[in-house]
N, C-alpha and C positions, 0 to 999 in steps of 0.2 A: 811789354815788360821792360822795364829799367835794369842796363847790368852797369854794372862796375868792376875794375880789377884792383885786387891788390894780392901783394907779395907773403908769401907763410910766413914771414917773421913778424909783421905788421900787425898791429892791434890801432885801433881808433872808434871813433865815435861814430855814425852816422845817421842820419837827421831824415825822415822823412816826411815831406810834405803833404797833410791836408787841405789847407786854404781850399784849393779849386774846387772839391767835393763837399763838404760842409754842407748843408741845409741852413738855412734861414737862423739866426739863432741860436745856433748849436756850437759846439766847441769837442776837441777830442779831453776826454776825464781819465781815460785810462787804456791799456794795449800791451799784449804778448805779441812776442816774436818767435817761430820755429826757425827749426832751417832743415832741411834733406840735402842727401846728397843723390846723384843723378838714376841710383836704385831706387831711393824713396825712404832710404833709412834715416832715422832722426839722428840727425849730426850739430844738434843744439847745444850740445854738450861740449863742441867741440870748436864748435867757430863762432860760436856769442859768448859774451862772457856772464848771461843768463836767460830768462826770455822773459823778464817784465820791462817794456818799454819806458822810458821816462818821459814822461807827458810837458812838453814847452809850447806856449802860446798854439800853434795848430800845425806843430810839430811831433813826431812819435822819434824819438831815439835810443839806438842802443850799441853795445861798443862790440865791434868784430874782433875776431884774434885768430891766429893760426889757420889751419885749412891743408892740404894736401897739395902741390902741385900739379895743375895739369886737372884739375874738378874746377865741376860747374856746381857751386849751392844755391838752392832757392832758400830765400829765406820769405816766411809769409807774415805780414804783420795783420794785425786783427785790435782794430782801434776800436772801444765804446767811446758815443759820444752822448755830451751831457743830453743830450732829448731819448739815450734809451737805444739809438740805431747802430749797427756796428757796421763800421767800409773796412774792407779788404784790398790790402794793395801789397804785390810780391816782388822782390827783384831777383834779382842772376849776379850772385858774387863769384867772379872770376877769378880762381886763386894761381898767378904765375909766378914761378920766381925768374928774375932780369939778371 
């Protein structure tokens, strides 16, 4: 799993990549994003700033914000692609303050 950190004041974008997985032909058409926190409670509300991903060439994106200090969220994205099949790919946002 892919982590990254960033800081509780910090909002921004982040971009993740399909290309490698893809099938033959296929493209990503559309994707939600959760996120939990290290209970398992949904914390979507609270560190995305929604959970439908914006769909770029064979990229899913969607914009982070806030978070706790000292939590680890998973956030799970959940891509359909244009043939019907949906890939699942999760990361580890690291929220510290510096």
């Amino acid at each position: 799993m892919q982590t990254f950190t960033k800081q509780p004041a910090e909002a921004y974008t982040i971009a993740l990549e399909f290309q490698g997985k893809l099938p033959s032909g296929a493209s990503p058409s559309s994707g939600t994003v959760s996120a939990t926190d290290p209970n398992g409670a949904d914390a979507s509300g609270t560190v995305l700033s929604g959970t439908t991903a914006t769909i770029s060439g064979t990229q899913a994106r969607i914009k982070v914000q806030s978070g706790s200090h000292g939590v680890n969220y998973r956030l799970r994205f959940l891509v359909t692609l244009t043939s019907t099949d949906v890939l699942e790919e999760d990361l580890l946002m690291r929220v510290i303050e510096q």
